[in-house]
MIMARKOL-786705 format. One record per atom (N, C-alpha, C, O, CB): x, y, z. Coordinates in steps of 0.05 Angstrom, whole numbers, plus 5000, padded with zeros to 4 digits. Atoms other than C-alpha are relative to their C-alpha. Glycine has a CB too. Example, Ala and Ser with C-alpha at 12.3 -4.5 7.8 and 13.67 -1.06 7.14 Angstrom:
501849765000
524649105156
501850245000
503950245013
498050015025
498449764999
527349795143
498550225014
499550445018
500950094971
***
This chain:
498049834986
474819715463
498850285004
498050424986
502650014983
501049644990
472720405498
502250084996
504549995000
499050105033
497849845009
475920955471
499650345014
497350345023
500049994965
500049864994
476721655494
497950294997
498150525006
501749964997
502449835010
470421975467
497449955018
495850135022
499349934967
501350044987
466321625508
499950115027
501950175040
500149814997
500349834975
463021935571
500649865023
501249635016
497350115004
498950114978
464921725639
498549825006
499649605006
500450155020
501150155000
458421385654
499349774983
497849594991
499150095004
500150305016
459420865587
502349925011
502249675013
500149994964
497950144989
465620715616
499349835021
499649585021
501950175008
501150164978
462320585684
498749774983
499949564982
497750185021
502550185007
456420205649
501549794990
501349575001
497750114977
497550215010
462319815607
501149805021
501049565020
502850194991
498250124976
466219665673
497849765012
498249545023
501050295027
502250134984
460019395697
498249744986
497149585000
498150235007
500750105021
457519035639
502249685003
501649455010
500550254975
498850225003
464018635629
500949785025
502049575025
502150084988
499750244983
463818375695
498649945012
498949875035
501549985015
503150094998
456818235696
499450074974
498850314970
498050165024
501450015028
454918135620
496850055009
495950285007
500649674983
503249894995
447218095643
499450195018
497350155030
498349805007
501149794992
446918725676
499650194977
498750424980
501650105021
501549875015
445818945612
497550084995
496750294987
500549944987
502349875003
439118845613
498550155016
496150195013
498849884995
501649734981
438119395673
501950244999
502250415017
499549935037
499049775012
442819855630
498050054988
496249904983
502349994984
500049744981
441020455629
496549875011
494649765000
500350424979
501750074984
437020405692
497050134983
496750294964
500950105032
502649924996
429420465699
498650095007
498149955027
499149965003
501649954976
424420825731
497650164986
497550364972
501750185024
503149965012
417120855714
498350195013
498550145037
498349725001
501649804988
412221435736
497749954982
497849964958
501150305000
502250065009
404821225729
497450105013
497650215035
500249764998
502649914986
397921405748
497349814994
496149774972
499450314990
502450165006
392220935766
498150024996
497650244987
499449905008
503749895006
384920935758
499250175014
497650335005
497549805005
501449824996
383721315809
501650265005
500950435021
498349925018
497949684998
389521905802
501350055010
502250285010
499750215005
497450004984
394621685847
502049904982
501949724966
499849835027
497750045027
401921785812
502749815024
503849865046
501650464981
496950164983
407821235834
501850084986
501750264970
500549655002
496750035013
414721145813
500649745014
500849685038
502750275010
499250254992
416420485812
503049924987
503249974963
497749814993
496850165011
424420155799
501049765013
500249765037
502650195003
498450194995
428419555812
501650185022
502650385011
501549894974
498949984983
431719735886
503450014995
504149794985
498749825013
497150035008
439619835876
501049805015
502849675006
501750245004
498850334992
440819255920
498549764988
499449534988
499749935035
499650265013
437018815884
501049984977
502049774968
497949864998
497550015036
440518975814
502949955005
504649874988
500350364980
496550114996
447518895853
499749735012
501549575012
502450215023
500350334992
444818255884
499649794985
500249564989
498049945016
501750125029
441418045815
503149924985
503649714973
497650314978
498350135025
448118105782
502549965019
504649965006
500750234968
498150094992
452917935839
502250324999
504150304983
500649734982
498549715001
456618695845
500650125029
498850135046
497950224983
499349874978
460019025901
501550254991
502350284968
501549835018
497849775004
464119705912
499350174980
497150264976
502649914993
500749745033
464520185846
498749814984
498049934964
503450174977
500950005025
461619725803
497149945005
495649874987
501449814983
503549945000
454319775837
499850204996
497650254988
498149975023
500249735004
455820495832
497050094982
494950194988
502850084986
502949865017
451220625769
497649855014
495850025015
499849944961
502550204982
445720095810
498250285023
495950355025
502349675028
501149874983
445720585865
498850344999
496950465009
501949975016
501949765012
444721225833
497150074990
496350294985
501050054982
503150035010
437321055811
499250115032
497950325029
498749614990
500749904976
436021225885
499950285005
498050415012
501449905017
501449725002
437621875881
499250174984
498850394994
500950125008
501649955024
434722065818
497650005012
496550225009
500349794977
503050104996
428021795846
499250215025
497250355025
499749615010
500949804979
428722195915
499950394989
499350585002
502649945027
499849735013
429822835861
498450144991
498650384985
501250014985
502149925017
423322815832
498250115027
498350035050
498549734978
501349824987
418323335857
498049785007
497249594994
499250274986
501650234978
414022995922
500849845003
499149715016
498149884998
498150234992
419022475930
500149945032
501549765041
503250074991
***
């Protein structure tokens, strides 16, 4: 049971959770920043449509899905 201490986004993540149990395992999202052999840096993540396609999600409850997007366009050289 969520209770009132909790932040808005466990609620989201909750909401989202119980009606997609396995979107737990792309709670809390992902996003990797790496550098290869020869010194070029990516950012690589799971696409927000395929994590709402992955777990079957439409409307507010891809919400947290789609936010990884702009997180990713936030980072400096994006």
């Amino acid at each position: 049971m969520l209770d009132s201490t909790q932040s808005s986004d466990g609620v989201i993540s909750a909401a989202v959770m119980l009606a997609a149990p396995l979107a737990a395992l792309d709670i809390p999202l992902k996003v990797l920043v790496w550098e290869d052999r020869n010194g070029a840096v990516s950012v690589s993540y799971n696409s927000p449509g395929f994590l709402a396609g992955r777990h079957h999600l439409e409307g507010a409850l891809r919400a947290p899905f789609d936010a990884v997007k702009s997180i990713v366009e936030a980072l400096p050289g994006a």
